[in-house]
C-alpha positions as CSV (number, residue, x, y, z in Angstrom):
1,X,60.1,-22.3,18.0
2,X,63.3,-20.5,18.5
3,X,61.8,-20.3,22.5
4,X,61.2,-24.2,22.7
5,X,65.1,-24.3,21.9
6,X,66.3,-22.4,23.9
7,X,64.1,-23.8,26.8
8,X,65.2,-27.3,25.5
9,X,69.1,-26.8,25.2
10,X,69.2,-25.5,29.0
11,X,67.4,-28.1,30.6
12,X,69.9,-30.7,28.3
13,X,73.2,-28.3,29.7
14,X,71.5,-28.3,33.5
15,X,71.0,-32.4,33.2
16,X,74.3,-33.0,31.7
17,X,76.1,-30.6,34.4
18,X,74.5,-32.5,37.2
19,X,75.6,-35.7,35.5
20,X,79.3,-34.8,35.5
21,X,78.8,-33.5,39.4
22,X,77.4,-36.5,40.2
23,X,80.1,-38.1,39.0
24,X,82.6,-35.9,40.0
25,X,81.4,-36.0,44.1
26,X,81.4,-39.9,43.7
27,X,85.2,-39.6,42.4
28,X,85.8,-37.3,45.4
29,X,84.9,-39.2,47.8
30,X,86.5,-42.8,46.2
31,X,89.9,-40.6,46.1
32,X,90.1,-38.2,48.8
33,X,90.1,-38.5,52.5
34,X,86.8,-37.8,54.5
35,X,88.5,-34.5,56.3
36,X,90.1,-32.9,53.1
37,X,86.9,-33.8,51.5
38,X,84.6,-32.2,53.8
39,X,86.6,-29.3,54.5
40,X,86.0,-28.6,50.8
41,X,82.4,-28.3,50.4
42,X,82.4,-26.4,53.9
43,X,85.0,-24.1,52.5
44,X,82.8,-23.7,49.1
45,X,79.6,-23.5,50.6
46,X,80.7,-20.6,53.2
47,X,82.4,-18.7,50.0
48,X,79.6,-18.8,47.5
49,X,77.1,-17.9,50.5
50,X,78.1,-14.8,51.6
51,X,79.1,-13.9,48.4
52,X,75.3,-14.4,47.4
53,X,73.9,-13.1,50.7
54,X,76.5,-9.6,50.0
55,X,75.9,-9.5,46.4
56,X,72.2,-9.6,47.0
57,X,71.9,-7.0,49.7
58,X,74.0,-4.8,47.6
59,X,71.7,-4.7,44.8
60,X,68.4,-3.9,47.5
61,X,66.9,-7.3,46.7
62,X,64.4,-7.9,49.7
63,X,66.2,-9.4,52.8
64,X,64.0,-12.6,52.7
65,X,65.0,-13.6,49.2
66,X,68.2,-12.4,49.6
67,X,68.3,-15.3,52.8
68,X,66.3,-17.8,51.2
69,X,68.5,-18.2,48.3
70,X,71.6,-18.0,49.9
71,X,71.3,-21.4,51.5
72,X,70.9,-23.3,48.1
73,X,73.6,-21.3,46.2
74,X,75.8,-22.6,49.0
75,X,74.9,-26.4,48.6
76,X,75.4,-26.2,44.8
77,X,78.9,-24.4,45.3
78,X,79.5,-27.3,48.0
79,X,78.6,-29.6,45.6
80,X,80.7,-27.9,42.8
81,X,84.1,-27.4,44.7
82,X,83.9,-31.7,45.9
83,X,83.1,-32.6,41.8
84,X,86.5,-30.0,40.7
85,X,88.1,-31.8,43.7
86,X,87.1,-35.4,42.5
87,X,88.5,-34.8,38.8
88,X,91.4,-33.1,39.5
89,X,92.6,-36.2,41.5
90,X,91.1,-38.5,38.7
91,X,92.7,-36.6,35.9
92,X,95.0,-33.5,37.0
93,X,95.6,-30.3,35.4
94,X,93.0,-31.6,32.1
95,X,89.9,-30.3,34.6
96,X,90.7,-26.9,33.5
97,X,89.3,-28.1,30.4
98,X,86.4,-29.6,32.1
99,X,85.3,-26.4,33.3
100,X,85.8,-24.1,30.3
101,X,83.7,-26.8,28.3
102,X,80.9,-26.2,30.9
103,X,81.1,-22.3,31.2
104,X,81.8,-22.1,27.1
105,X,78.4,-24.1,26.4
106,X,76.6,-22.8,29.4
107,X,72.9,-20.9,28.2
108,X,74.1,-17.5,28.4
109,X,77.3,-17.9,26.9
110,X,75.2,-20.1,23.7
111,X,72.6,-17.3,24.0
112,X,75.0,-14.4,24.0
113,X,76.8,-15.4,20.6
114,X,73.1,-15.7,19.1
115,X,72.7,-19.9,18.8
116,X,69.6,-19.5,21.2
117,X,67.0,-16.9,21.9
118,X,68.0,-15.1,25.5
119,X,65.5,-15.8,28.0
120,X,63.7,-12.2,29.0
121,X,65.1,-11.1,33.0
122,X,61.5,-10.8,34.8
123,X,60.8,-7.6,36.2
124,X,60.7,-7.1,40.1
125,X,56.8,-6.1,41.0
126,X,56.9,-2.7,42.0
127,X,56.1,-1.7,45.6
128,X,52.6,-0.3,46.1
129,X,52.1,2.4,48.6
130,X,49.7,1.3,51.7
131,X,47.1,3.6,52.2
132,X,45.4,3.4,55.1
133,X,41.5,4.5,55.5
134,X,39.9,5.6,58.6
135,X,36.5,4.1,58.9
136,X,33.6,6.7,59.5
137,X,31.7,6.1,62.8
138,X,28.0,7.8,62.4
139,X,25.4,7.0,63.6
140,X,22.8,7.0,60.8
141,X,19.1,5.8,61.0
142,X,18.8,2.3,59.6
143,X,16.3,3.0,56.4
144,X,14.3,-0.2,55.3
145,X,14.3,-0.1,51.6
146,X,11.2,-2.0,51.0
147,X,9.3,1.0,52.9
148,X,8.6,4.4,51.7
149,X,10.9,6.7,53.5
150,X,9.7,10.2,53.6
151,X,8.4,9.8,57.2
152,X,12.1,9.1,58.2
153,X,13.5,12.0,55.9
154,X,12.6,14.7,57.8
155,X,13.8,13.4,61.5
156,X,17.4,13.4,59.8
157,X,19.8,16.1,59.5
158,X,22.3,17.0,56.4
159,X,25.1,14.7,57.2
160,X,23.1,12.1,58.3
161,X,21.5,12.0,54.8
162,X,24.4,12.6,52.5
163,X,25.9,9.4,54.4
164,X,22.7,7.9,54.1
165,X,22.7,8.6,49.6
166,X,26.2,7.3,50.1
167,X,26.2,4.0,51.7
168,X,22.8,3.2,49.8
169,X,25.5,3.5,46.3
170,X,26.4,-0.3,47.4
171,X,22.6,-1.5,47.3
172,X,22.8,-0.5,44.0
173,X,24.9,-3.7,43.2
174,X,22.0,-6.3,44.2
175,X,19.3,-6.7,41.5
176,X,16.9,-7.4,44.3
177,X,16.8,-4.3,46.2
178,X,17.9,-2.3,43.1
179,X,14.1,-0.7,41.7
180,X,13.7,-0.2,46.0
181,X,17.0,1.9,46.2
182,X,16.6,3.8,43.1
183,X,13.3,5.3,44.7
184,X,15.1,6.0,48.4
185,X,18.1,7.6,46.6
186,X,15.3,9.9,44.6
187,X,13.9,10.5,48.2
188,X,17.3,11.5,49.4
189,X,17.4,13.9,46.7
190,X,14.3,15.4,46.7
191,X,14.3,16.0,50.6
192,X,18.2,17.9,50.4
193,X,16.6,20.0,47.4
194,X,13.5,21.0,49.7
195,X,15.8,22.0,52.7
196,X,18.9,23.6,50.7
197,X,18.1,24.7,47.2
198,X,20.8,27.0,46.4
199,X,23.5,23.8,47.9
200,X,21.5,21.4,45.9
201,X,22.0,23.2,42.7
202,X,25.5,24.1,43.3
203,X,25.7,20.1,43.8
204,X,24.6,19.5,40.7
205,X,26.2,22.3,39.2
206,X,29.4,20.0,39.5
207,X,28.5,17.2,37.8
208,X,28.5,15.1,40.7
209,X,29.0,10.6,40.3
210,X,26.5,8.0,41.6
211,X,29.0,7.7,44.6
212,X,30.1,10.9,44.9
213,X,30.2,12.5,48.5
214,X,28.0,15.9,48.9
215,X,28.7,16.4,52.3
216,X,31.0,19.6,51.4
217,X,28.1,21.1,49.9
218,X,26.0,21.3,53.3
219,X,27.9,21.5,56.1
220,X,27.3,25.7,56.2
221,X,26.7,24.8,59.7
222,X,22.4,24.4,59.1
223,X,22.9,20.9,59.8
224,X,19.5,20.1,61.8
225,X,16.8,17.9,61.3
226,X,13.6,18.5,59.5
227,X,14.7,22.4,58.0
C-alpha cells in the first residue's frame, strides 16, 4: 500500500511540475524578447548537458547511456531555465519561493523525511566475461543410429570414438532416437573396454558424467584403428 503511494504522489508532483513549466514557458515567451529568450534555454541546455554527460562519465556509467541521456536532461533544463525566466518577470523576486516549494515537496525530499516509502535504486547488471570456444574440426565417421554399429567400431581409432560417445550425449535429448542411442553409446563403451582395459577402468575409476570427455584417458599415443 505504502508502494502504491509513493508511486501515486510522484506521478501527482511530476504532473503538477510540468503544469507550472508549461505555464511558466508560455509566460516567457508573452514577456520576454525572442533573443533573451532563446539564449536562455540554449544557455540551460548546454549547462545541464555537459554537466550530465561529465557527471556520468565520471561515475564509469557506459558511454552510450551516458550520451543518450544527456540530450533529454538538456531539453528539460532548457525548458526549466525559460519557466524561472517567465515567472520572474511575471512576479520578481517571489519565484524563489516557487522553486523551494517544488524542490521541498519533490519525491526524495517527501521520501527522505519518511511521508513515502523510497523507491529501491536498481542495480547495474553486472558485466559477464566473453568466453570464446574454438570449435573442434574431426573428421569422425557419420554412425546411423537406427543400425547396429559394431561393423563400424572397429575401423575407428580412440579419438575418433571418444568424440563419437560425445557428440552422440545430444541424441540423447530426442525421445525418438533415444532407446537407438542408448545401445550405440553401450557399443562405444564396450569396444574402448576391449581395446584399452586398464584406460577404461581408470575411466571409470573417476566417476565420469554422461557428457564427460574421456579423450585424456587414451591418447597414450595407441591411437589406431581396430587394436
Amino acid at each position: 500500500m505504502q508502494r502504491y503511494v509513493g508511486v501515486r504522489y510522484t506521478r501527482i508532483w511530476r504532473t503538477a511540475v510540468g503544469a507550472l513549466a508549461g505555464i511558466g514557458v508560455l509566460s516567457a515567451l508573452m514577456l520576454v524578447a525572442p533573443g533573451p529568450a532563446l539564449a536562455t534555454f540554449l544557455l540551460a541546455a548546454f549547462m545541464v548537458g555537459a554537466i550530465s554527460v561529465s557527471f556520468g562519465l565520471s561515475c564509469e556509467r557506459p558511454p552510450d547511456q551516458v550520451f543518450r541521456a544527456a540530450p533529454r536532461w538538456a531539453l528539460l533544463a532548457g525548458v526549466g531555465g525559460l519557466a524561472i525566466l517567465g515567472y520572474g518577470m511575471a512576479a520578481g523576486s517571489e519565484v524563489l519561493l516557487l522553486l523551494l516549494l517544488i524542490a521541498g515537496t519533490s519525491p526524495p525530499v517527501v521520501a527522505w523525511f519518511g511521508w513515502i516509502p523510497q523507491t529501491p535504486t536498481p542495480k547495474a547488471p553486472k558485466k559477464l566475461k566473453r568466453v570464446v570456444v574454438e570449435p573442434v574440426d574431426l573428421a569422425v565417421p557419420e554412425l546411423e543410429l537406427e543400425l547396429e554399429p559394431a561393423d563400424q567400431l572397429s575401423e575407428m581409432s580412440a579419438t575418433e570414438l571418444c568424440l563419437a560417445w560425445r557428440r552422440s550425449f545430444t541424441e540423447l535429448q530426442r525421445p525418438d532416437h533415444w532407446s537407438a542411442t542408448i545401445d550405440v553409446r553401450r557399443a562405444y563403451l564396450d569396444e574402448l573396454e576391449r581395446r584399452y582395459p586398464e584406460e577404461f577402468a581408470a575411466w571409470m575409476a573417476s566417476g565420469p558424467r554422461a557428457a564427460s570427455d574421456p579423450g585424456r584417458f587414451f591418447n597414450h599415443g595407441a591411437d589406431h584403428a581396430g587394436g
